[in-house]
C-alpha positions in Angstrom: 0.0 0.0 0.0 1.3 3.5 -1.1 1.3 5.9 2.1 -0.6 8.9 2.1 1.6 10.8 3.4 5.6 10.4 3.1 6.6 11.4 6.4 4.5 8.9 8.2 5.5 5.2 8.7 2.8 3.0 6.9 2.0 1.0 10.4 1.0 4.1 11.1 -1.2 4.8 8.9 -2.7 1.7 8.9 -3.8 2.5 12.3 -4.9 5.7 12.0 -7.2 5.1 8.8 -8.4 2.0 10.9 -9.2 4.5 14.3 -11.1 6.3 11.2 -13.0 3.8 10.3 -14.2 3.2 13.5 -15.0 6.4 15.1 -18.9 7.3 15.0 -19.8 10.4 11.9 -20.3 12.9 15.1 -17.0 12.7 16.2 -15.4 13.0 12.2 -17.4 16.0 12.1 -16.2 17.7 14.8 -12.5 16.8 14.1 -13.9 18.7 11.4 -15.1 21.6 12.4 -11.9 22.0 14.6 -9.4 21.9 11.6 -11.8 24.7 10.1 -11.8 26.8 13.1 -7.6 26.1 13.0 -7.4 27.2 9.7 -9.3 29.9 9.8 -7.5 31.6 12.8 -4.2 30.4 11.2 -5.6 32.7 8.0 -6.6 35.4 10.6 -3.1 35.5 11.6 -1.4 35.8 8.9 -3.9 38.8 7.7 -2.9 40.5 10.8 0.6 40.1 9.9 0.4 41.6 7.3 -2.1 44.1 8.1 -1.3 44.9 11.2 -2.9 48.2 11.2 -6.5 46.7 10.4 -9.6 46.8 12.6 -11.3 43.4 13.5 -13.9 44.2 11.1 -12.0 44.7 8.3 -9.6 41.9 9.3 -13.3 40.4 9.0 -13.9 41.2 5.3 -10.8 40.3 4.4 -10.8 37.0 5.7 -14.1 36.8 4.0 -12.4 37.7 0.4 -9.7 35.3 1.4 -12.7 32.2 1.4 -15.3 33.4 -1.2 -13.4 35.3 -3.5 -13.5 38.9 -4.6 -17.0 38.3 -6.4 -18.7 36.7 -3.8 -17.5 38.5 -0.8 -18.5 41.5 -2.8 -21.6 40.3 -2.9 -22.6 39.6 0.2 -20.2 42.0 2.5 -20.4 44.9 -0.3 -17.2 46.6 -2.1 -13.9 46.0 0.3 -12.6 49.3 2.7 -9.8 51.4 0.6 
């Protein structure tokens, strides 16, 4: 079996697909929702780095342009601050 991923031993992987397998949809869903929330406040900190000068609500939008994209954060959040 190819490994997924190249700096993990295959036994390992083995096991962790099987722990997978096993584990009821709830708690794959909120494994999840906590990778999500992880990126999204890795993304959040990496817009304040480089806009360090930025408000929480326009940290906000731009986050939001990050996700959707120009177009669609335009559309729902309205044009983006100058």
């Amino acid at each position: 079996m190819k490994t997924l991923s190249q700096d993990t031993h295959p036994d390992v992987e083995r096991m962790q697909i099987e722990l997978l397998r096993q584990m009821p949809s709830w708690r794959k869903l909120e494994l999840a929702n906590q990778m999500t929330q992880a990126c999204r406040t890795l993304a959040l900190a990496g817009l304040r780095h480089r806009h360090p000068e930025a408000s929480p609500g326009e940290l906000h939008r731009l986050l939001a342009t990050q996700l959707l994209g120009n177009e669609l954060a335009a559309r729902v959040y309205g044009p983006p601050p100058e």
